[in-house]
KEMAR-484082 format. One record per residue (C-alpha): x, y, z; residue in one letter. Coordinates in pm, 1 decimal, always signed. Each point is the difference from the previous one (the first is absolute). Layout:
KEMAR-484082
X/Y/Z/A
...
end
This chain:
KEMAR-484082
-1760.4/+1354.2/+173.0/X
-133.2/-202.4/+286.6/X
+301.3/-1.4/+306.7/X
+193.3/-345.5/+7.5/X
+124.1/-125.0/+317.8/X
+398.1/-16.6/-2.1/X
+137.5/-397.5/-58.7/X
+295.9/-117.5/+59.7/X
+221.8/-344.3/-95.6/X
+112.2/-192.3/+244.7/X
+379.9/-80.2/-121.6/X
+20.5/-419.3/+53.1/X
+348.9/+28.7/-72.6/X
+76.3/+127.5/+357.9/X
-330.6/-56.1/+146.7/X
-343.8/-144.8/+57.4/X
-344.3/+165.6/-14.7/X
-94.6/-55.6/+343.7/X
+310.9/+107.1/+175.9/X
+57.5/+347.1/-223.1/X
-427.1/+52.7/+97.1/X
+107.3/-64.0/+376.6/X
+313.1/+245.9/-75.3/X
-177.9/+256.4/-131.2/X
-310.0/+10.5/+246.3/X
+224.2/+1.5/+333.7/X
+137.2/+338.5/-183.9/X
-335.4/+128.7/-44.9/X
-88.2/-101.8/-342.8/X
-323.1/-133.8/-33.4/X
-26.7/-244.2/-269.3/X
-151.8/-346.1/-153.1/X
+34.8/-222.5/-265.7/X
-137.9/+166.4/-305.6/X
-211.9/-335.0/-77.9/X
-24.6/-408.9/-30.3/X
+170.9/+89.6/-375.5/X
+327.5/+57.4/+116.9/X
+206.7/-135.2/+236.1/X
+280.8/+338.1/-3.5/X
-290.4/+276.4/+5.3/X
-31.8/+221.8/+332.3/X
-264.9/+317.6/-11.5/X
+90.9/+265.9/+244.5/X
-259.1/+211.1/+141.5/X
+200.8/+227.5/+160.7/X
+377.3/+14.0/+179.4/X
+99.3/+261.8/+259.3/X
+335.6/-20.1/-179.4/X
+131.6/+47.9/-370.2/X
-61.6/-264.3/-187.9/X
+265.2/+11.4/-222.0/X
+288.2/+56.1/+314.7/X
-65.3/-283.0/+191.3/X
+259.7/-253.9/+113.3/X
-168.7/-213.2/-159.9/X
-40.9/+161.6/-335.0/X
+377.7/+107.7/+25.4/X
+110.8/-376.7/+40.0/X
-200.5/-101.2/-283.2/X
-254.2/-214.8/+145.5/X
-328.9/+214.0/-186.3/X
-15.3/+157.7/-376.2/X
-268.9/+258.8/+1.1/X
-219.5/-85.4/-285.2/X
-342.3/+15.5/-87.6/X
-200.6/-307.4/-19.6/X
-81.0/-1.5/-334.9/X
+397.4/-11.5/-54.2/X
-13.9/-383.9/+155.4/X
-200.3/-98.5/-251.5/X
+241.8/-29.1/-333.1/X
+292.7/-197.8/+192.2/X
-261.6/-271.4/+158.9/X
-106.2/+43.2/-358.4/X
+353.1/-79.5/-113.0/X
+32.7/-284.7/+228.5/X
+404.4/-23.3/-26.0/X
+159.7/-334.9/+62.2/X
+283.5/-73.0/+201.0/X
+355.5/-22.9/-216.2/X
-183.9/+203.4/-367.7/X
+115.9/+295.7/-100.8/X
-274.2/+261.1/+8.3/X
+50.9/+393.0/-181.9/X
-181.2/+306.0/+173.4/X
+5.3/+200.6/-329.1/X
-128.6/+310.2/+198.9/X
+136.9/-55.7/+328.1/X
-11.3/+299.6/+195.2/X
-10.2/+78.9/+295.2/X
+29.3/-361.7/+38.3/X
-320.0/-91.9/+218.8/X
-83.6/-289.7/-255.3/X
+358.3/-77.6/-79.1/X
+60.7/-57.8/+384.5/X
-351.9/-212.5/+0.0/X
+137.7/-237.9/-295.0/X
+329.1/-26.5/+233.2/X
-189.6/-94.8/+266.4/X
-267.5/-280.6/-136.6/X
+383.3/-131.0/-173.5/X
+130.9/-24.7/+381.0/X
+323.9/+204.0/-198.7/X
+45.1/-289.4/-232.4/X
+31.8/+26.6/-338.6/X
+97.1/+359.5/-209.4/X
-201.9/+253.4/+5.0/X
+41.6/+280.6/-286.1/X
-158.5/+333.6/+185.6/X
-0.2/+249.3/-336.0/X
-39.7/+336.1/-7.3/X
+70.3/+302.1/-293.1/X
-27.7/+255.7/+263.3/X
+323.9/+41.4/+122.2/X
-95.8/+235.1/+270.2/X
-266.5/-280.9/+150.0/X
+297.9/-280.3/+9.5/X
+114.9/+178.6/+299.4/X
-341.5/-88.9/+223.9/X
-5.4/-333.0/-157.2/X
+355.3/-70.1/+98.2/X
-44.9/+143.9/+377.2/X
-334.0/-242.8/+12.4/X
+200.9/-300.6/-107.0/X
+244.8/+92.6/+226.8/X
-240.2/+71.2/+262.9/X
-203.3/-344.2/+15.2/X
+294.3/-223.1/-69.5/X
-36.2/-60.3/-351.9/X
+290.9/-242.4/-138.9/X
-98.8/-110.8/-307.3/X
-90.2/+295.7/-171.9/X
+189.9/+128.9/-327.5/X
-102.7/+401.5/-50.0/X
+64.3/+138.8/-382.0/X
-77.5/+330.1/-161.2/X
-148.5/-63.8/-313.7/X
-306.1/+109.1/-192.6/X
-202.2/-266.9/+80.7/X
-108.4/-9.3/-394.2/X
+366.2/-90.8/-110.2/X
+18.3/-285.0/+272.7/X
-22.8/-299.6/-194.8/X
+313.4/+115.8/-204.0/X
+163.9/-3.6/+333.6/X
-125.0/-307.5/+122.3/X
-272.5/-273.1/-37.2/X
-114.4/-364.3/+106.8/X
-199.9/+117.2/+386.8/X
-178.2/-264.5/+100.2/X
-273.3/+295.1/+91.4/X
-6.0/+383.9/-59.9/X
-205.4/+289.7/+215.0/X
-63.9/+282.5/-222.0/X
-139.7/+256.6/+250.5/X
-62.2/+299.7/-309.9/X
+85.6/+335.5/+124.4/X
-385.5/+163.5/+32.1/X
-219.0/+277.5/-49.7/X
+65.6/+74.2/+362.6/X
-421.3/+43.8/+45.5/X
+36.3/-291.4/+272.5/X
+116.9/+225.7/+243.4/X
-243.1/+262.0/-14.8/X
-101.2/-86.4/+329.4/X
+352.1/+134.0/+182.9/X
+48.5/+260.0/-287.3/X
-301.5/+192.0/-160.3/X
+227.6/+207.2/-234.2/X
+28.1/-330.5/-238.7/X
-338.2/+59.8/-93.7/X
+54.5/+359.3/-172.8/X
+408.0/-99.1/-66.8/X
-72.0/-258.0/-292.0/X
-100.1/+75.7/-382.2/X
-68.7/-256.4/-251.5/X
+296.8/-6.8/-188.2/X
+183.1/-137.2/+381.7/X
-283.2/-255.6/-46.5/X
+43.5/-117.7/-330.9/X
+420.3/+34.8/+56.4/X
-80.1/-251.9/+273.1/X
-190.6/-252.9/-156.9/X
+202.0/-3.9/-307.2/X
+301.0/-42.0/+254.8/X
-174.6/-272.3/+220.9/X
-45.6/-188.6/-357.7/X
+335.4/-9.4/-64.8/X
+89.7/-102.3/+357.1/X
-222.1/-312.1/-53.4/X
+143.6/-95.7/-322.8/X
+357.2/+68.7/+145.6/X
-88.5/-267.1/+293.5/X
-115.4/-239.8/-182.4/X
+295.7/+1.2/-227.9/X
+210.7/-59.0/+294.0/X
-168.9/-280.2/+126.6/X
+103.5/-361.3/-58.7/X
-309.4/-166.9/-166.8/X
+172.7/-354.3/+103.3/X
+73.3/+57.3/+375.4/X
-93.0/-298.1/+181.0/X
-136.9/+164.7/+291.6/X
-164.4/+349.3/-164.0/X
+3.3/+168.9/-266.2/X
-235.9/+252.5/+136.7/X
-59.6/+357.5/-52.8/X
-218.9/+200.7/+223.5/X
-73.3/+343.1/-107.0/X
-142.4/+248.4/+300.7/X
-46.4/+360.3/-5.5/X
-127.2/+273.3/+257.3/X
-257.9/+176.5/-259.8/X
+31.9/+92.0/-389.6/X
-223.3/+283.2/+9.4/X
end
């Protein structure tokens, strides 16, 4: 329950870490690099503007994301030219991250079942200049029906939601076990789902990195 510091993700499709810190602080944000770990990663102390209506932020150039949420894609480690699925892509803050360490090569498949939560994922592709980004509406469970041979898959499970207790108490009292055991027996499906879609001959992958907020 301890407070986090807000993160953000620098966008290197449009621009550089050091010139989007230099943006930000002669607006009156006050931020740094989160750490020697990752080269996209500013920590903001504290802004005298909204953080999420910046120009900045409304041209793309930062995803708000937690710093934990870095960690799957540099887990990933996308090559240039594969073609990468997001089985649980939205809001798109890791689909956008896999865009960017591509440099928009490539295909990447940004999945998501809830139809209502294609709509952010869409306006964040749009938003940082995404170009090589395929978005589909599918249980992610039934995906390798659809489609198969990635050269690497992200399954980011949908959670417990206990991650965020921190910015919203109620989770703790909102949950019962049956939502916890729903969502594990989901997130196993999910895995077995992503591997079947991956191609276990890729020359480059054939990777699977499975990341989730919290399972209980």
């Amino acid at each position: 329950e301890v407070h986090r510091p807000l993160t953000l993700r620098t966008n290197t499709l449009k621009t550089r870490r050091r010139d989007l810190a230099q943006a930000l602080i002669n607006i009156g944000v006050n931020v740094d690099p989160i750490a020697k770990w990752s080269r996209v990663g500013l920590i903001v102390y504290d802004s005298q503007v909204p953080i999420g209506a910046t120009p900045q932020y409304l041209a793309g150039h930062y995803m708000l994301q937690g710093a934990a949420s870095l960690l799957p894609v540099m887990a990933l480690a996308p090559q240039q030219n594969e073609k990468v699925l997001d089985l649980c892509a939205a809001p798109g803050g890791k689909t956008t991250h896999i865009s960017a360490v591509m440099k928009n090569t490539g295909i990447v498949f940004a999945n998501e079942a809830n139809k209502d939560r294609c709509k952010a994922l869409v306006a964040n592709l749009h938003r940082l200049g995404v170009v090589n980004a395929v978005v589909s509406n599918y249980d992610g469970r039934s995906y390798p029906k659809i489609m198969t041979g990635f050269d690497r898959v992200l399954c980011d499970a949908p959670c417990s939601g206990t991650g965020v207790i921190a910015k919203d108490p109620i989770v703790k009292t909102s949950k019962e076990s049956v939502d916890i055991q729903r969502c594990a027996h989901l997130q196993k499906e999910l895995i077995v789902a992503a591997i079947d879609s991956l191609d276990a001959n890729s020359k480059t992958g054939g990777y699977l990195v499975y990341s989730t907020c919290s399972v209980l």
